[in-house]
N, C-alpha and C positions, 0 to 999 in steps of 0.2 A: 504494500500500500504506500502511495504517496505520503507527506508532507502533510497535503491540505484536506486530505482523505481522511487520515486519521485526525485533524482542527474538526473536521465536518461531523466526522462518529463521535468525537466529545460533547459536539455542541449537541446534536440529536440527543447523545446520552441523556445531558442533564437536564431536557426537556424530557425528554420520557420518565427518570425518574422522579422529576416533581410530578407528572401525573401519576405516576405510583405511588409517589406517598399521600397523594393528594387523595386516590382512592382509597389508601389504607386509612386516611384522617377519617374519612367518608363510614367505612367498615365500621369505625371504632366508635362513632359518634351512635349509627344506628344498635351498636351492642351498645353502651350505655346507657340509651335511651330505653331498650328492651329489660335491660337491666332495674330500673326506677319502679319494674312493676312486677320484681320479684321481691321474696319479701329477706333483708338483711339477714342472714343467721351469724351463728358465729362463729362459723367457718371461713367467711367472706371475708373475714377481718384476723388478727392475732387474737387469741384466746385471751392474752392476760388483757389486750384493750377494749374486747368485751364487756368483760366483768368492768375493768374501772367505767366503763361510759357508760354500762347499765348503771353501775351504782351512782352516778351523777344524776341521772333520771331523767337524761334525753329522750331515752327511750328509742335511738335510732339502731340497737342491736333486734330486740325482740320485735319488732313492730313491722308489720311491710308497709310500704308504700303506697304500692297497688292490691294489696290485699293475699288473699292464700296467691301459690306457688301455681303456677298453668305450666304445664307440659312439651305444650307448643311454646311458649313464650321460654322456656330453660332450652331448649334444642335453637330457637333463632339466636338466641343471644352466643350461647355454644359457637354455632354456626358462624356468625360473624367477627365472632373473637379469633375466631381461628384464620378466618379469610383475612382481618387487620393484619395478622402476625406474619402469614404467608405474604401478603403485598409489602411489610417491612423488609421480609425479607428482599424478596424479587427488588423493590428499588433499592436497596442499599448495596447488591449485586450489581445492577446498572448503572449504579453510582461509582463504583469503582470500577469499570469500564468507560466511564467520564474522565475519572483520572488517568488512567491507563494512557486513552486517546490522548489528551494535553502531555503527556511527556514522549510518546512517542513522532508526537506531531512538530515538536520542534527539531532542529538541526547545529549542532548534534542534539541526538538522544537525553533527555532528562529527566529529573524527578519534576514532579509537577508542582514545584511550589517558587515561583519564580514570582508572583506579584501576587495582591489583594486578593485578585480574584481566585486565585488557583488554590490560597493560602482556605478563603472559606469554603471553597470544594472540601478540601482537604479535613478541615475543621466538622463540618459537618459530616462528612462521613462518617470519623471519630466519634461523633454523638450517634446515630445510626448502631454503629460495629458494636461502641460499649454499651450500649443499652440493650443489642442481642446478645450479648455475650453474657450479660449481667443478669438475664431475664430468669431466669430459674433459679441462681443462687439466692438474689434478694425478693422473688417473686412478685415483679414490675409489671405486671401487668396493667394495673390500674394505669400508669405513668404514658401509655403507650399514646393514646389522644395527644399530649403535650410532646410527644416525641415526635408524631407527625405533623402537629403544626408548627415545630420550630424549625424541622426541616423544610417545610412547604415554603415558610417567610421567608428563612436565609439565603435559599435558593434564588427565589421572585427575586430579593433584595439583589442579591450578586449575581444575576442576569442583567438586571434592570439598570443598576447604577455602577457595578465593578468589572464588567465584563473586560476583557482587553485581547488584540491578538496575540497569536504565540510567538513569541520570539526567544532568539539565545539567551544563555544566561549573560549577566555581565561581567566581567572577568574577575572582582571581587568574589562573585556566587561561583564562582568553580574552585570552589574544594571541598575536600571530603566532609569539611565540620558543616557544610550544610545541609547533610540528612539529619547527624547529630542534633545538630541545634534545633534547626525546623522540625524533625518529626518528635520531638520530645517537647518542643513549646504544642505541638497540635494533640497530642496525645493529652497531655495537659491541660488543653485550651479543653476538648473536649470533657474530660472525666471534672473537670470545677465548675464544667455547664448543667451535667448533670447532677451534680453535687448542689449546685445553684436552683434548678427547677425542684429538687425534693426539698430547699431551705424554703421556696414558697408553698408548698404543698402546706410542710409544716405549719408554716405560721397563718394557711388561710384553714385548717383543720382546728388548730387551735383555737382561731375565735370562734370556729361554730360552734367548737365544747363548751367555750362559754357562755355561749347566747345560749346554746341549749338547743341547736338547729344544723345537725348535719345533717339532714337527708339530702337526694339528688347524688352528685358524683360524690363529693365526701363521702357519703355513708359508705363507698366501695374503698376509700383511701386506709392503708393500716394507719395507727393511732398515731400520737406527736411521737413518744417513745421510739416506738420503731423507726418514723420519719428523720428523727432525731438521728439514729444513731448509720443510718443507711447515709445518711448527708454526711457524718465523719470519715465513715469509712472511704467513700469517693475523696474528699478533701485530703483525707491521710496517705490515700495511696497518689494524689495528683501532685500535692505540694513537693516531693521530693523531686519528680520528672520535673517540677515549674524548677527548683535551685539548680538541676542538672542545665536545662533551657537559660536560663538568665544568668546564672551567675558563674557558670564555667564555660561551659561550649560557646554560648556568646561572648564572652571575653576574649577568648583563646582563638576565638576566628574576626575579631574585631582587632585584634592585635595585628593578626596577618593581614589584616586588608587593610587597618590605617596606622599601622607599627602603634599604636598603645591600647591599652586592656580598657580603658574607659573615656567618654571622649565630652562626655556630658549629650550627648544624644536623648532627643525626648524618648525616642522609644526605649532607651537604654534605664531613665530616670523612674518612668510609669512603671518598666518590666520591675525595677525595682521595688516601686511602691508599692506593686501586686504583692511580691514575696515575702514584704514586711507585713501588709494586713492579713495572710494568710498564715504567714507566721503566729502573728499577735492569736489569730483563731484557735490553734493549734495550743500555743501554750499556752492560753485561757483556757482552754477544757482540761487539759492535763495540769494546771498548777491550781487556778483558782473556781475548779469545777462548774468553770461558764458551759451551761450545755441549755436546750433548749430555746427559748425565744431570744435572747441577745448573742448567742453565739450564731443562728440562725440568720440576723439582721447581719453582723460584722461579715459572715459568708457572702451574703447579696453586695456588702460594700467592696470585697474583695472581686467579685464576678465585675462589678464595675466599674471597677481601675482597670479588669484585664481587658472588657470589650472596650472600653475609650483608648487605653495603649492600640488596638489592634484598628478601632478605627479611628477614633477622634483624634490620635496624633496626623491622620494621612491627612483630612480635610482641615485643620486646623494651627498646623505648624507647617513651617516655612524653611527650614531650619533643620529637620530631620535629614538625616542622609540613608534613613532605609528609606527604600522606594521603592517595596515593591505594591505600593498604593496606585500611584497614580505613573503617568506619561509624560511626566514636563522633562522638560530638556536635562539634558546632565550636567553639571558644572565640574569641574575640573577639582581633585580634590590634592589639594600641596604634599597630603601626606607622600602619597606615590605618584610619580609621574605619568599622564598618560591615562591617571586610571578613573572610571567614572563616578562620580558622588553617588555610590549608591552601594548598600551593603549588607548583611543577613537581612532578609526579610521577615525573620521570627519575632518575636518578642523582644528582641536586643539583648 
């Protein structure tokens, strides 16, 4: 295949898979809709948060909704839970034939993370992959709805306004530390998304406990508890891949491309200020047993330092010399001769 044959099967790609996930979003909406007219048991939920939300007296354990359990109505809901999970699949396979296409489509041959646009293929895919991969150990099902419309957005979003053609990398981006660096800021970027979507599950579960109104989708979401500690475990296992991302492989390839380790780079400064507030997260649960609603909020503040590093440095600064956001001209950078203002386009 050509060059512009495989630019062509990307772009197809990543229109097909947003209709994939667009149909899985679709699947999921009509099982939880099916779902509102069974009635909650407490099975549907974690045992121990049964018992604590019975004994609150919401009464959203024992009570259905739509009344006794119908037959038909447990088999459609079955049915289309199953058909969401198959279309996640099937487009997040598509979706990595999107990326395929973009690295094969350039000359020479690359990884596909050469600018904004490729950076959020990339990124979302990550949310996709760890969300099937994670789906049976922490039992996500409930989550999947939010998994396909944040795909469906980010996608429209980086069609619509990040697209850009394929081109070489720039000679800064050819070294090895850019798999390094790039797929462990996106490995990351991904696992603190979803770490991020379960801190607001959390915290919109928890005010219905207290109003005393979770029915609807809540009643299918496990308790804060659980949400609680499923949001650590993503954050505990991402934060490490984020210090790997920001604070080595980016240095050590920021070195080679403008001979020093730190240059005061906005993207370099934000990558920073992510790792401090996910830090600060991290050793507030472990030292001064912040767990629950303020550890949950500091998780959201953390998710967005990471999305303004990844976008609001590109639209917003002037000044940055990652670029793999946007198309303005190169300026010539004193560090190396010759070579173009432009450099990891991870996280910094």
């Amino acid at each position: 295949m050509t060059n512009s044959a495989w630019e062509t099967l990307s772009n197809q790609a990543v229109a097909a898979c947003g209709v994939v996930y667009f149909l899985a979003l679709l699947a999921h909406l009509v099982e939880w809709s099916a779902l509102r007219r069974l009635p909650v048991t407490a099975g549907s939920i974690p045992a121990a948060e049964a018992t604590r939300t019975a004994d609150r007296g919401d009464g959203s354990v024992a009570v259905a909704e739509g009344g006794p359990a119908d037959p038909d109505t447990e088999r459609r809901t079955a049915l289309f839970g199953r058909l969401g999970l198959l279309l996640l699949v099937l487009a997040t396979a598509v979706h990595f034939v999107a990326l395929l296409g973009r690295g094969m489509a350039a000359d020479p041959n690359r990884v596909p993370w050469g600018n904004m646009y490729e950076f959020t293929l990339s990124g979302t895919f990550v949310v996709s992959l760890g969300y099937l991969l994670l789906y049976r150990k922490f039992q996500l099902a409930w989550m999947a709805p939010i998994v396909a419309f944040v795909e469906v957005g980010l996608l429209m979003a980086a069609v619509i306004w990040l697209h850009d053609e394929v081109a070489p990398l720039a000679e800064a981006l050819n070294s090895p530390w850019l798999v390094l660096h790039v797929v462990s800021a996106v490995i990351a970027t991904g696992a603190f998304t979803l770490g991020g979507i379960t801190s607001v599950l959390f915290l919109l579960k928890e005010r219905a406990l207290r109003k005393g109104s979770t029915g609807g989708y809540l009643a299918r979401v496990p308790g804060p508890d659980r949400l609680d500690l499923i949001s650590y475990r993503m954050h505990a296992f991402a934060f490490p891949v984020w210090t790997f991302a920001a604070l080595i492989s980016g240095p050590i390839w920021a070195h080679q491309a403008w001979s020093s380790y730190w240059n005061w780079d906005p993207k370099e400064v934000w990558a920073f200020i992510t790792w401090v507030v996910y830090a600060a997260y991290l050793h507030a649960r472990a030292t001064a047993g912040w767990k629950g609603r303020h550890a949950a909020i500091l998780a959201l503040v953390g998710l967005a330092t990471l999305w303004f590093n990844f976008i609001g440095i590109n639209f917003f600064s002037t000044t940055s010399q990652h670029s793999y956001a946007d198309a303005a001209p190169a300026i010539e950078a004193p560090a190396v001769p010759g070579l173009e203002a432009q450099g990891p386009p991870g996280a910094g």
